[in-house]
Backbone as a printed PyTorch tensor [residue, N CA C, xyz], in Angstrom:
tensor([[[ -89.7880,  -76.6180,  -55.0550],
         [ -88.5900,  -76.3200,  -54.2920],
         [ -88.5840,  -77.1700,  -53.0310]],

        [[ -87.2560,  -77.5240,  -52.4060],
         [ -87.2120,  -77.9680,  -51.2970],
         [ -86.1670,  -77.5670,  -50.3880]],

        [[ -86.5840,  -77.5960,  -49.0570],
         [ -86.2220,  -76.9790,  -48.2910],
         [ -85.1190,  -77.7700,  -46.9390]],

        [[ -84.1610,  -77.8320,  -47.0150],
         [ -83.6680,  -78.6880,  -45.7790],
         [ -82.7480,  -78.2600,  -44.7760]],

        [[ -83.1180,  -78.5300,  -43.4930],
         [ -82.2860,  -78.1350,  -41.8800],
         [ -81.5730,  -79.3200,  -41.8810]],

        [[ -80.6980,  -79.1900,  -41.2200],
         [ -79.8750,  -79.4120,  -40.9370],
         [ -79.3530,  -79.6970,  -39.5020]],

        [[ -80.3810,  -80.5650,  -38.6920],
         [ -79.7650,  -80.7260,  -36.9190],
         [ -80.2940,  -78.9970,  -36.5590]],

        [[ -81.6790,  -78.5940,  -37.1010],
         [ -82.5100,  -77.7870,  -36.3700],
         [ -82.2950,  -77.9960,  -35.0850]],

        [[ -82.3340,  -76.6120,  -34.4300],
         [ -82.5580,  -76.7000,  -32.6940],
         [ -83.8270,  -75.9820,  -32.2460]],

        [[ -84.4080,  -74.9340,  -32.5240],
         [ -84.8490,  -74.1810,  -32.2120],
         [ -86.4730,  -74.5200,  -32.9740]],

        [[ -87.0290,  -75.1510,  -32.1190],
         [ -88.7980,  -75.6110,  -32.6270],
         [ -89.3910,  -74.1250,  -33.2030]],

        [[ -89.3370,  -73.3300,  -32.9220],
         [ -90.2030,  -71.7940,  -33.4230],
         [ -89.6740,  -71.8250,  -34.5930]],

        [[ -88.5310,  -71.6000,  -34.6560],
         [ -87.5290,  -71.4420,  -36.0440],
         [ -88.2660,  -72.8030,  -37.3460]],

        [[ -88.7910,  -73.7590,  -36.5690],
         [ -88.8950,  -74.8740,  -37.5190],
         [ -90.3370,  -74.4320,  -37.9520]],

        [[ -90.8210,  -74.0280,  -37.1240],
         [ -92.4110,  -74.3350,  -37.2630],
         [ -92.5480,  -73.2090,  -38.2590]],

        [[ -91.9950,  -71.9300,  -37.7810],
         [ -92.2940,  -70.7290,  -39.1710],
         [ -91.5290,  -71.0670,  -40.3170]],

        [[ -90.8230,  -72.1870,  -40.8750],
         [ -90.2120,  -72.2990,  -42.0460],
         [ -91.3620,  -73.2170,  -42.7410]],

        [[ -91.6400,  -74.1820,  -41.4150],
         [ -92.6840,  -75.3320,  -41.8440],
         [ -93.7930,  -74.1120,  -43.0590]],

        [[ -94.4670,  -73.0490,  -41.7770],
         [ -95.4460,  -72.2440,  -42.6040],
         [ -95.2470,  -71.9780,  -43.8990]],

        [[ -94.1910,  -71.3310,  -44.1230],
         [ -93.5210,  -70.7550,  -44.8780],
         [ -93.8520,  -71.6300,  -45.9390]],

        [[ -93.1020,  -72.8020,  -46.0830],
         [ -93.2060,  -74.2330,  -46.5890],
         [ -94.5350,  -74.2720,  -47.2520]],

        [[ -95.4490,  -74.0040,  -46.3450],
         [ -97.0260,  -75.0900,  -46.8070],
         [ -97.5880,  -73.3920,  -47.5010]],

        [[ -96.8130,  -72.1030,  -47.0900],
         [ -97.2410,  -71.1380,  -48.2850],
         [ -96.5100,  -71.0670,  -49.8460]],

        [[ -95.7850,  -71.8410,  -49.6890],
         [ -95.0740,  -71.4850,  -51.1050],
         [ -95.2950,  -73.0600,  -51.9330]],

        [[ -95.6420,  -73.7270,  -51.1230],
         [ -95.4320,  -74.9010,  -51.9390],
         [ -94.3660,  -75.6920,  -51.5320]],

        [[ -93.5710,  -75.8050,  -51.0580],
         [ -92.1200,  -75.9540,  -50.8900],
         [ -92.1100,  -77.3170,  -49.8810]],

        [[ -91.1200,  -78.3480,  -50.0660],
         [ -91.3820,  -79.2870,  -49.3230],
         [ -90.3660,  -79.1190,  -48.2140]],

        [[ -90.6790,  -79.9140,  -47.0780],
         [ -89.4000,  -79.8760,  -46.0620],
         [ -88.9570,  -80.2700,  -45.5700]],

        [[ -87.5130,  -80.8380,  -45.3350],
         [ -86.3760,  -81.9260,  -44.9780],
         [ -86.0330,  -81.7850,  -43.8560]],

        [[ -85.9110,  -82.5120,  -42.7440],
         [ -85.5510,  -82.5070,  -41.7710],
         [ -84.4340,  -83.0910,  -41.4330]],

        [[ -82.7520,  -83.0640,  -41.1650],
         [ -82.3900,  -84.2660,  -40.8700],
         [ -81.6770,  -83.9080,  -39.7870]],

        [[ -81.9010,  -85.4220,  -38.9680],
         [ -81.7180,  -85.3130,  -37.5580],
         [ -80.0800,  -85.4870,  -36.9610]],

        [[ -79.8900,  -85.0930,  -35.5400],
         [ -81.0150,  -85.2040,  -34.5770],
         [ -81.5470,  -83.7430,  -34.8520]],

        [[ -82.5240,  -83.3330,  -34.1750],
         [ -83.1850,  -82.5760,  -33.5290],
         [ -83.2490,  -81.7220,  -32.5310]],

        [[ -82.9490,  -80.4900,  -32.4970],
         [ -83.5210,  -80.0850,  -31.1330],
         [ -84.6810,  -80.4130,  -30.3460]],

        [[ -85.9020,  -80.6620,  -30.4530],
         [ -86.7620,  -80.7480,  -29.7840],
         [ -87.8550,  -82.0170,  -30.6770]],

        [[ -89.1800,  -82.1900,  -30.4740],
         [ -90.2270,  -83.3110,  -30.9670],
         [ -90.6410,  -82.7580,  -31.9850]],

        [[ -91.2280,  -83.2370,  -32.6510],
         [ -91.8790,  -82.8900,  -33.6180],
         [ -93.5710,  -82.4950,  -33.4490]],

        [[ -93.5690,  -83.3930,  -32.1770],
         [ -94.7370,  -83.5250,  -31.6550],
         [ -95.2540,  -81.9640,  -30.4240]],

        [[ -93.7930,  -81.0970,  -30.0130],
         [ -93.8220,  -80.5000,  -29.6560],
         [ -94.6690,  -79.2420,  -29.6120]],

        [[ -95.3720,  -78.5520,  -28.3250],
         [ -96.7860,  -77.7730,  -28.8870],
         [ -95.8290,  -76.1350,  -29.0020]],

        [[ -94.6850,  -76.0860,  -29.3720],
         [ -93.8530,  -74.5610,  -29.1320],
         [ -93.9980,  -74.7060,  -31.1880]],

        [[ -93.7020,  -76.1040,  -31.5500],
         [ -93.5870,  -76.1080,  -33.1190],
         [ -95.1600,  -76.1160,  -33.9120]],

        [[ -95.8430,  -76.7060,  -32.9540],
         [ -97.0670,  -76.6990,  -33.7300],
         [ -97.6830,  -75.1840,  -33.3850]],

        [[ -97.5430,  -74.5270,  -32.5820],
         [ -97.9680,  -73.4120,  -32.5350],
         [ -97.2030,  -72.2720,  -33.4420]],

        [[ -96.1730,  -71.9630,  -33.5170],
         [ -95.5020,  -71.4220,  -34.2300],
         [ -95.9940,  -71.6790,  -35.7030]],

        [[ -96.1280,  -73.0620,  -36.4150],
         [ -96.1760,  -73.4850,  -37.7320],
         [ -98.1240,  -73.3820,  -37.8050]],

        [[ -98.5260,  -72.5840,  -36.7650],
         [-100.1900,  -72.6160,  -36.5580],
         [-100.4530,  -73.5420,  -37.0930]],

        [[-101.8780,  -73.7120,  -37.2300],
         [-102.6300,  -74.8480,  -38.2850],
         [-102.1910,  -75.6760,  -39.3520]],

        [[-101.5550,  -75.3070,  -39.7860],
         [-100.5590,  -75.0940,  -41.2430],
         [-100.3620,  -76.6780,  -41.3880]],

        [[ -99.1070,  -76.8270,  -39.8460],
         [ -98.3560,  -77.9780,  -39.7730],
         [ -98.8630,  -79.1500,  -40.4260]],

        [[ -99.9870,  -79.3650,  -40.3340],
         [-100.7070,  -80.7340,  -40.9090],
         [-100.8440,  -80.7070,  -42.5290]],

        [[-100.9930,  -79.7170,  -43.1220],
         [-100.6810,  -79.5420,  -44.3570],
         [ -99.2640,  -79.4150,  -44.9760]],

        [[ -98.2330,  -79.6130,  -44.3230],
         [ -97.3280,  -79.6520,  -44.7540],
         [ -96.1340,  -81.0460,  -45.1070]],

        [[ -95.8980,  -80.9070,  -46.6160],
         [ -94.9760,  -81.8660,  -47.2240],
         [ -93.6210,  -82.0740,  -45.7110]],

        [[ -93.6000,  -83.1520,  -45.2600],
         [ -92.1860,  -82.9270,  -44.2090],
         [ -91.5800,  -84.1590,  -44.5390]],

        [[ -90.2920,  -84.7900,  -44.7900],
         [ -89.6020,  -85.9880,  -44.5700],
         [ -88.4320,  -85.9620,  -43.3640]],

        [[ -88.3560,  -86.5130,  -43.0930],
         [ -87.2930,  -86.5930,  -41.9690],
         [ -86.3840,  -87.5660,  -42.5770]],

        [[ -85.1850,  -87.4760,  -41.6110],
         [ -83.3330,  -88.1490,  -41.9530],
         [ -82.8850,  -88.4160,  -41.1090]],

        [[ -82.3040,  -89.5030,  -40.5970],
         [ -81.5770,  -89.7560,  -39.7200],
         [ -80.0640,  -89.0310,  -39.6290]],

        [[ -79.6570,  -88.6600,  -40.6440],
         [ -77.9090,  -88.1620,  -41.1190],
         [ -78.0890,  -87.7460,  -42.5730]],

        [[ -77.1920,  -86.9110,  -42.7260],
         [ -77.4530,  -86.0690,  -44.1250],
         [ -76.5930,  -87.5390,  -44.8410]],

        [[ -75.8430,  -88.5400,  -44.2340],
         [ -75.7440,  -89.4290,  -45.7500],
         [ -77.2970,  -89.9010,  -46.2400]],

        [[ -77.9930,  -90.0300,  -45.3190],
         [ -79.4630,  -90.8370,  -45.6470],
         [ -80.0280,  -90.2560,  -46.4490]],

        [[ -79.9130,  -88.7340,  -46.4910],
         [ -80.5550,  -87.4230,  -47.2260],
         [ -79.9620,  -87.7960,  -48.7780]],

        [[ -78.4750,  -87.8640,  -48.5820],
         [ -78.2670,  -88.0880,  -50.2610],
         [ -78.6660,  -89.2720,  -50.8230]],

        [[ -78.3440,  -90.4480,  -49.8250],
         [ -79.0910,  -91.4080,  -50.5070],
         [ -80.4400,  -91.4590,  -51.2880]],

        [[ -81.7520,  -91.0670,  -50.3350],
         [ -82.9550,  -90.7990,  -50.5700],
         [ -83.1900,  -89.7980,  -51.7420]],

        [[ -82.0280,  -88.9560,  -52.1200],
         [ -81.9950,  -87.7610,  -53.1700],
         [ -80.4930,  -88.0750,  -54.1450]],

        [[ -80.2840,  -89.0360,  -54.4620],
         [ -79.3120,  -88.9710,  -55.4720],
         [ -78.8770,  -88.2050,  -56.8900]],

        [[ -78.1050,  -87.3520,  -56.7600],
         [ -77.9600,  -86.0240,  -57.4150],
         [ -78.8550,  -85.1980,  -57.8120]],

        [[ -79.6570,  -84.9740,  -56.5900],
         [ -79.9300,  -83.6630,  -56.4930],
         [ -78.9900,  -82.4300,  -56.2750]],

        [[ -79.7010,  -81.5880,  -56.7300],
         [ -78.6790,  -79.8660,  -57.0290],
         [ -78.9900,  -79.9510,  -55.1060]],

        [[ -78.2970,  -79.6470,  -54.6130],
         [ -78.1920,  -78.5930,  -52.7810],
         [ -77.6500,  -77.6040,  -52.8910]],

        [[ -77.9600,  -76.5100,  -52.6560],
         [ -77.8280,  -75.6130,  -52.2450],
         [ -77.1720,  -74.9980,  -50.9250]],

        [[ -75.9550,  -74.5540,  -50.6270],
         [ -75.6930,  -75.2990,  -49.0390],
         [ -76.0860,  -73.1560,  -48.0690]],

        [[ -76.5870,  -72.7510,  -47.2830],
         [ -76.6900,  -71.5020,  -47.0430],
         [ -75.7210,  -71.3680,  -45.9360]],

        [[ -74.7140,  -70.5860,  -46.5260],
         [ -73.7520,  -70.2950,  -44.9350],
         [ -73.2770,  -69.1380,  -44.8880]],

        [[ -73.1900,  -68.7570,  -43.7660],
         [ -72.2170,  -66.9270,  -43.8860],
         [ -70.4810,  -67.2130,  -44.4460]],

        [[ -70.4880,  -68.3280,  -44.8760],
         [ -68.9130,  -68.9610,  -44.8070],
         [ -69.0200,  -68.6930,  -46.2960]],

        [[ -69.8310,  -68.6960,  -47.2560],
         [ -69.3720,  -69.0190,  -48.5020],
         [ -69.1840,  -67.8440,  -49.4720]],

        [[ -68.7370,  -67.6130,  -50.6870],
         [ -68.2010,  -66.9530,  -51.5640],
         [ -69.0660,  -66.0050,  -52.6740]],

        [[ -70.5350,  -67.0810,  -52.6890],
         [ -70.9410,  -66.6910,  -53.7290],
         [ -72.3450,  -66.3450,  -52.9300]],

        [[ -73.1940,  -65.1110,  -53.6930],
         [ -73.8420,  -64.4550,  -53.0830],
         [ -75.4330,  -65.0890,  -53.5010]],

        [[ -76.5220,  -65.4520,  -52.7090],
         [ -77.8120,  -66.4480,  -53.4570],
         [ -78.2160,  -65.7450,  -54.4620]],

        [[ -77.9220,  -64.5010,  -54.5100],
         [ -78.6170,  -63.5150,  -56.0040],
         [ -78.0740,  -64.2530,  -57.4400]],

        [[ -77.1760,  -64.4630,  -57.1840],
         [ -76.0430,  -64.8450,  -58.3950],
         [ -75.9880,  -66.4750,  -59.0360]],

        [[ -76.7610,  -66.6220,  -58.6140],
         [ -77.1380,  -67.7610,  -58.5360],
         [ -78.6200,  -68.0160,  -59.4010]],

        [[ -78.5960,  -69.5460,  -60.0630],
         [ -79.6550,  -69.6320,  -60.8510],
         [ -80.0550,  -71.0290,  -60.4290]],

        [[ -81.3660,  -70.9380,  -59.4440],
         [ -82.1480,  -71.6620,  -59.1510],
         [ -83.0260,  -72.4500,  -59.8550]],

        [[ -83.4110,  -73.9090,  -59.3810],
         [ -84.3030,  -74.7020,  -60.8290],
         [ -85.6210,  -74.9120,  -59.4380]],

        [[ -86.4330,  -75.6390,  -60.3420],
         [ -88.0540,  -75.8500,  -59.5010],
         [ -87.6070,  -76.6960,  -58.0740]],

        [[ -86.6570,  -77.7120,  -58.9230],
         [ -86.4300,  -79.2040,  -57.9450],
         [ -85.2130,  -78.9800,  -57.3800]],

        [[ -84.4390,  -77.8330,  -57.0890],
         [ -83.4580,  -77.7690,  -56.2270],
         [ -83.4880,  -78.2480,  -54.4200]],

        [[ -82.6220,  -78.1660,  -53.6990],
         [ -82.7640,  -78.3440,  -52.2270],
         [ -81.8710,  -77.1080,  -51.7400]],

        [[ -82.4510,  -76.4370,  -50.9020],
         [ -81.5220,  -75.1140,  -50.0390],
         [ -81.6460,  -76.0770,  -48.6990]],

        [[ -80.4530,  -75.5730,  -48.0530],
         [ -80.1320,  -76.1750,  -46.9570],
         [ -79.1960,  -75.3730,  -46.2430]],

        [[ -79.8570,  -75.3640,  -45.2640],
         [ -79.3710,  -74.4960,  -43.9560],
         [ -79.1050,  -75.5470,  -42.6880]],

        [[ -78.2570,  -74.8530,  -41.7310],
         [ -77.6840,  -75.1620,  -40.9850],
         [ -78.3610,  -75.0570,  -39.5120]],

        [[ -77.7810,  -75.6810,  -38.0140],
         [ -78.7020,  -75.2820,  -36.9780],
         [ -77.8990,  -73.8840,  -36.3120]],

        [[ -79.0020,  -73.4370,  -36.1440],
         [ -78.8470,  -71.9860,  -35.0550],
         [ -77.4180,  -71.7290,  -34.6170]],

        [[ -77.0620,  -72.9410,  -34.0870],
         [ -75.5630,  -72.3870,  -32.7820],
         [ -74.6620,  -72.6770,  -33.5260]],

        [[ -74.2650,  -73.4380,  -35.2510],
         [ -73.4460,  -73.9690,  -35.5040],
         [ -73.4300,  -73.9510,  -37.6070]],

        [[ -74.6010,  -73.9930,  -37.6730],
         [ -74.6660,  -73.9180,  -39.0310],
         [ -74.1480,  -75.1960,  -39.9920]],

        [[ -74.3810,  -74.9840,  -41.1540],
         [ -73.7640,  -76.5800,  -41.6730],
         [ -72.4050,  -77.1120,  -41.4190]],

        [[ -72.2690,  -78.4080,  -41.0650],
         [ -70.7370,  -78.6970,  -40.7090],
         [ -69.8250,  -78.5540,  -41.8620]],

        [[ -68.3520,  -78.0560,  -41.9660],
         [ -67.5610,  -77.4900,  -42.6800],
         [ -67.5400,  -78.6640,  -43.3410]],

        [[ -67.4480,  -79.8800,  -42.4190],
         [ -67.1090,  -81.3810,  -44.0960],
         [ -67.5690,  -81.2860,  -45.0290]],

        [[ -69.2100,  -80.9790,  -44.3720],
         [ -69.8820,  -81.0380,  -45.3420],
         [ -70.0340,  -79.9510,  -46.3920]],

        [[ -70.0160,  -78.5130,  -45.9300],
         [ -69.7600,  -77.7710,  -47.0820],
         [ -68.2310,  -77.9330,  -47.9010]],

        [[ -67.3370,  -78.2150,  -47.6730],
         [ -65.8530,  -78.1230,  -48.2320],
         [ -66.3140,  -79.4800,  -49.2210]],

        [[ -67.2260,  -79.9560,  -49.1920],
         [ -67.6280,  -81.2060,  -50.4310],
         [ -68.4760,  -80.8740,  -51.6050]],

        [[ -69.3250,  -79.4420,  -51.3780],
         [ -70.2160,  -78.5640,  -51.9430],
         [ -69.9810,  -77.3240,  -52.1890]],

        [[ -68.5230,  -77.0800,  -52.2110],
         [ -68.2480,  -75.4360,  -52.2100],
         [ -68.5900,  -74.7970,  -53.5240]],

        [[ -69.0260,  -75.1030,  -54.5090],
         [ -69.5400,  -74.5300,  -55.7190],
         [ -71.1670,  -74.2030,  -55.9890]],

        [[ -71.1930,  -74.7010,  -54.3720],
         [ -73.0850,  -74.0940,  -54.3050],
         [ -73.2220,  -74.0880,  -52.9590]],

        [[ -72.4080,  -73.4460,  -52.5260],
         [ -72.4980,  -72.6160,  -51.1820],
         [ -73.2390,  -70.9490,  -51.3550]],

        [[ -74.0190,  -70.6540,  -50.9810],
         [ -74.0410,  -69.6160,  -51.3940],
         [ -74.2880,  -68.4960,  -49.7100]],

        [[ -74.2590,  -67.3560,  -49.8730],
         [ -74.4970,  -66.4410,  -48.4670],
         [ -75.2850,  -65.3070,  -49.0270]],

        [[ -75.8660,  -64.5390,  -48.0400],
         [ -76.7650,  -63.9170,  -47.6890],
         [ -76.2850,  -62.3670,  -47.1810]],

        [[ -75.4350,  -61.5860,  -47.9810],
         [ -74.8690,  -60.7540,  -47.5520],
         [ -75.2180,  -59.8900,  -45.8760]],

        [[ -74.1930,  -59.3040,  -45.3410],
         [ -74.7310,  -58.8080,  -44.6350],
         [ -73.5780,  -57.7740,  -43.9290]],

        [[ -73.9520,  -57.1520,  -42.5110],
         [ -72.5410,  -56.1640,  -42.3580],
         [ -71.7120,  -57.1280,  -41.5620]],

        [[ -70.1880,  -56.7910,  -41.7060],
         [ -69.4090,  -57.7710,  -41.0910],
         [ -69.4840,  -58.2400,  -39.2260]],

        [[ -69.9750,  -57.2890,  -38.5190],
         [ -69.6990,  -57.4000,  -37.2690],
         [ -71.3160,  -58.1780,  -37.2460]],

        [[ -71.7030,  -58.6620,  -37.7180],
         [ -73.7560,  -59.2550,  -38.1610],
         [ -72.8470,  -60.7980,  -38.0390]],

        [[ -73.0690,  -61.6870,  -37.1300],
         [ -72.7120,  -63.1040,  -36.9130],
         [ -73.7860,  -63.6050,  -38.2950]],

        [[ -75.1420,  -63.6070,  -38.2010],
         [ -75.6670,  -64.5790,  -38.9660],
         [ -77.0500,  -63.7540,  -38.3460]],

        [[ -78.4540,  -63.9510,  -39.5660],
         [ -79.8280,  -63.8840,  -39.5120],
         [ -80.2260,  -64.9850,  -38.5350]],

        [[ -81.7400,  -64.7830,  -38.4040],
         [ -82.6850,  -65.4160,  -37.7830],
         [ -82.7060,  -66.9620,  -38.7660]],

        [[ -82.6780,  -68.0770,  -38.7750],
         [ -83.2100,  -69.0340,  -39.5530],
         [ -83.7830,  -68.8110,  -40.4270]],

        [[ -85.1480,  -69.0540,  -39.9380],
         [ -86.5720,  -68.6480,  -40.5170],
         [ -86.6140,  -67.6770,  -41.2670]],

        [[ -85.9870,  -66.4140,  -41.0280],
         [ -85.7720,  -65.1720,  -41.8100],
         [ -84.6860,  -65.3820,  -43.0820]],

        [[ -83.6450,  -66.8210,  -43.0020],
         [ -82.7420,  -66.8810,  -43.8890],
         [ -83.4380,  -67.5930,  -45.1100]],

        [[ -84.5430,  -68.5010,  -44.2770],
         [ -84.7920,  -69.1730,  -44.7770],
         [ -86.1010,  -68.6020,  -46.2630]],

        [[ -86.6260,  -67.4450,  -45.7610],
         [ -87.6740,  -66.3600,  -46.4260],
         [ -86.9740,  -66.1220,  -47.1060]],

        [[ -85.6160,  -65.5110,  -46.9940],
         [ -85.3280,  -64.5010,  -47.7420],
         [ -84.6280,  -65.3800,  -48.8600]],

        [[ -84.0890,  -66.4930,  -48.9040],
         [ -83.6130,  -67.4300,  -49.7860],
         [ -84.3720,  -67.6760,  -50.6270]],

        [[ -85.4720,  -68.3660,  -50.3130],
         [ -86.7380,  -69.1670,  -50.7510],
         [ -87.2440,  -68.3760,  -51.6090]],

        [[ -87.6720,  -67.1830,  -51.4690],
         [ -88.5140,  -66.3850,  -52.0660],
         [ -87.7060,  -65.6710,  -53.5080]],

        [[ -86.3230,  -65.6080,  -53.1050],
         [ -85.4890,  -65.5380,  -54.5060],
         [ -85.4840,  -66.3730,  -55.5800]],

        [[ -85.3650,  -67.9630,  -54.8880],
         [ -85.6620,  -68.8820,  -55.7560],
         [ -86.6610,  -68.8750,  -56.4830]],

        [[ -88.0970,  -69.0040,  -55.7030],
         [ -89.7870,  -68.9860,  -56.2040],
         [ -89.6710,  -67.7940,  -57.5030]],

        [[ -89.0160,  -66.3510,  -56.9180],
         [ -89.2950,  -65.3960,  -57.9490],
         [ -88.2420,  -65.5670,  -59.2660]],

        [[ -87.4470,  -66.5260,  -58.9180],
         [ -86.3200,  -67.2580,  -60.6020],
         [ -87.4250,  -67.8440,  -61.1530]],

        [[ -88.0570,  -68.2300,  -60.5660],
         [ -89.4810,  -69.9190,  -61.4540],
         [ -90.5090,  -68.8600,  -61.6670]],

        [[ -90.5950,  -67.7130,  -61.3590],
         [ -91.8760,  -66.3860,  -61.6970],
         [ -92.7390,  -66.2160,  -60.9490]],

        [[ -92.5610,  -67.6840,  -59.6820],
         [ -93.8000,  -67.5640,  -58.5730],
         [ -94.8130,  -69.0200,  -59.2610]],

        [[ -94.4310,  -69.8360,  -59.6680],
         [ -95.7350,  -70.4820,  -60.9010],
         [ -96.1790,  -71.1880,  -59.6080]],

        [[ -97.1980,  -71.1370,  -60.1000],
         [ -98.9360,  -71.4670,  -59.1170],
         [ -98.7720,  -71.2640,  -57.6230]],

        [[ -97.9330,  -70.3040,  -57.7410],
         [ -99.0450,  -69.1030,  -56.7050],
         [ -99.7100,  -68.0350,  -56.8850]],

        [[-100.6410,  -67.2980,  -56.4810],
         [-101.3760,  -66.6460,  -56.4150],
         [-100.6330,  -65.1150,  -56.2110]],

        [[-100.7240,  -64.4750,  -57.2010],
         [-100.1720,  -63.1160,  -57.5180],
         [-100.4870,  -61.6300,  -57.0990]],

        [[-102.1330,  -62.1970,  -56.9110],
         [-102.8020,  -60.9060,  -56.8680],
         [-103.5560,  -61.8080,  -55.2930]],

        [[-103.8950,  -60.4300,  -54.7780],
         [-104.8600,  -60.2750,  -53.3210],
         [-106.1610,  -59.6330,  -53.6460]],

        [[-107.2360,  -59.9140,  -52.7080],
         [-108.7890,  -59.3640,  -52.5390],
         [-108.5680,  -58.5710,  -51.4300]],

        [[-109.2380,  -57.1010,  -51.3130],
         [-109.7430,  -56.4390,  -50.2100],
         [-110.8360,  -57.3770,  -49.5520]],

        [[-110.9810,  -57.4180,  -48.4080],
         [-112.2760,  -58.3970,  -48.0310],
         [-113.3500,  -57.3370,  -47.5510]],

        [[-113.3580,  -55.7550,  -47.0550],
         [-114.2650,  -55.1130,  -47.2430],
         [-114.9590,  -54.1330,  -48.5000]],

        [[-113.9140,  -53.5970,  -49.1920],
         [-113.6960,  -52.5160,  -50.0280],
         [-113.0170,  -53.2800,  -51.4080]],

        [[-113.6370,  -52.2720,  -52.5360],
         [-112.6970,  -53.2420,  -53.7630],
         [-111.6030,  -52.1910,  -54.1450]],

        [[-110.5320,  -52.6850,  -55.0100],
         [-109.8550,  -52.0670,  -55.9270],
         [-110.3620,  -51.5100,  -56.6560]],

        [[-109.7560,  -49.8880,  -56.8680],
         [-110.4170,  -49.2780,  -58.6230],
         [-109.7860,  -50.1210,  -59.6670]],

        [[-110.4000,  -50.1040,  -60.3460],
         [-110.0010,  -50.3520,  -62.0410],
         [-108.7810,  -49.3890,  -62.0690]]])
């Protein structure tokens, strides 16, 4: 799976998707500008240790993005769109793509993708989720369409075991 922002602002927001990212497998797209560095210690702390293990490409402009990805499936995530991410049937090599914090994906660009727009239900007077939290709760729908494959299913107690 892959994962792409969209003129991110908010370094915390990046760094826990980054995590997120280097737990699921999931690669992650950046395209600019940027709110803040990359190099920044608010993102590397947030994305803890992690950051260095993680798949990242960067973009100058989402045309560069399609170029570099020529028909790829996107996924576009907005409170604007019609169809709900449940309803939806996710593949391994898709791209979800979200928008930045104050503004979300630009309308051009979704009104060019409106048949894979998808939203994140919620109550009407609710502007929009946390990023990072849109970005979990997306992701993890997808992973569980593919069954979760090669991740790790089951957990260890580290003092005490499980009964049989």
């Amino acid at each position: 799976m892959n994962i792409v922002l969209h003129q991110p602002e908010i370094p915390a927001n990046t760094g826990n998707i980054g995590r997120t990212c280097v737990a699921t497998g999931t690669s992650l797209h950046l395209i600019e500008p940027l709110g803040f560095s990359l190099s920044e210690k608010a993102l590397k702390r947030a994305g803890m240790d992690y950051w260095k293990d993680l798949d990242v490409h960067t973009y100058m402009n989402f045309e560069e993005f399609q170029k570099e990805h020529p028909g790829a499936r996107i996924w576009m995530a907005t409170t604007k769109a019609k169809h709900v991410y449940t309803d939806v049937e996710f593949g391994p090599d898709d791209y979800i793509m979200f928008g930045k914090e104050s503004a979300g994906i630009p309308e051009e660009i979704l009104v060019e993708h409106e048949e894979t727009c998808i939203r994140i239900p919620m109550e009407p007077a609710i502007r929009s989720l946390n990023l990072s939290n849109s970005v979990a709760v997306v992701l993890y729908e997808a992973l569980r369409q593919q069954r979760f494959e090669s991740m790790q299913l089951e957990g260890e107690l580290h003092r005490l075991h499980w009964k049989d």
